[in-house]
C-alpha positions, 0 to 999 in steps of 0.5 A, a space after each residue: 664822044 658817045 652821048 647816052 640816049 637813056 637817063 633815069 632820075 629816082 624821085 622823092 615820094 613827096 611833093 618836091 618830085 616834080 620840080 627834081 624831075 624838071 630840073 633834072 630833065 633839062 640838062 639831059 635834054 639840052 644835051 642830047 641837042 634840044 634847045 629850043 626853049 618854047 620846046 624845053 617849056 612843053 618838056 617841064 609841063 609834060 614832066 611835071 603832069 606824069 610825076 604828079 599824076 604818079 604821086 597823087 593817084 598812083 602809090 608815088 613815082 618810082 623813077 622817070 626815065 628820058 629815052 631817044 628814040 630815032 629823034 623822038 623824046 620818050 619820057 616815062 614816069 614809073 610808079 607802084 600802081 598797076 593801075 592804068 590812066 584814065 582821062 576824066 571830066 576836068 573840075 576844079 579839083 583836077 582831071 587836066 593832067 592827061 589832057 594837057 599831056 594829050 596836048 603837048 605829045 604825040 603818043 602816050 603808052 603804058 606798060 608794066 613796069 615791075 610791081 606796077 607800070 610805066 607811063 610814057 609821053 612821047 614829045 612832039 618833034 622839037 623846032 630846028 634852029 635856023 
């Protein structure tokens, strides 16, 4: 059996997007053999921040895409704005997105992606089952 080690979900450009994201991810990551629940949870908050993000400051999220790279969980949301991320001073009207992403992965990297760019989060390794 040959397992994918890409997947790509198109999104809604509404307020739904996160959520489909989310649910759609995690099939894809138990597949590929990541089950530890507490990891699945950092996982969904990670999608959950690069969608928002996208739809909120950046024109609506165009896709999100999940690559296995070496081991490593790549996950990248993709928008029109070629605008690039910028962490800023939490409020109490936002700016948390990037720092709780920053939090929860090991690297984040932006490229251009047609019209406007990619954001992608690489997920820290996930815990071996005993």
């Amino acid at each position: 059996m040959v397992i994918a080690t890409s997947a790509q979900l198109r999104l809604p450009l509404d307020h739904s997007a996160p959520a489909i994201a989310r649910h759609g991810a995690k099939p894809v990551l138990m597949n590929w053999g990541f089950i530890d629940e507490h990891w699945l949870g950092d996982a969904a908050v990670v999608i959950s921040e690069l969608v928002s993000n996208a739809i909120i400051h950046a024109d609506g999220c165009v896709e999100l895409s999940l690559e296995l790279r070496r081991g490593r969980v790549w996950i990248g949301a993709a928008d029109r704005s070629s605008a690039v991320p910028r962490r800023r001073a939490a409020t109490v009207d936002g700016g948390h997105g990037l720092a709780i992403i920053a939090d929860l992965t090991v690297q984040l990297h932006v490229q251009r992606y047609h019209r406007g760019k990619r954001v992608w989060a690489v997920l820290r390794p996930c815990p071996v089952a005993d």
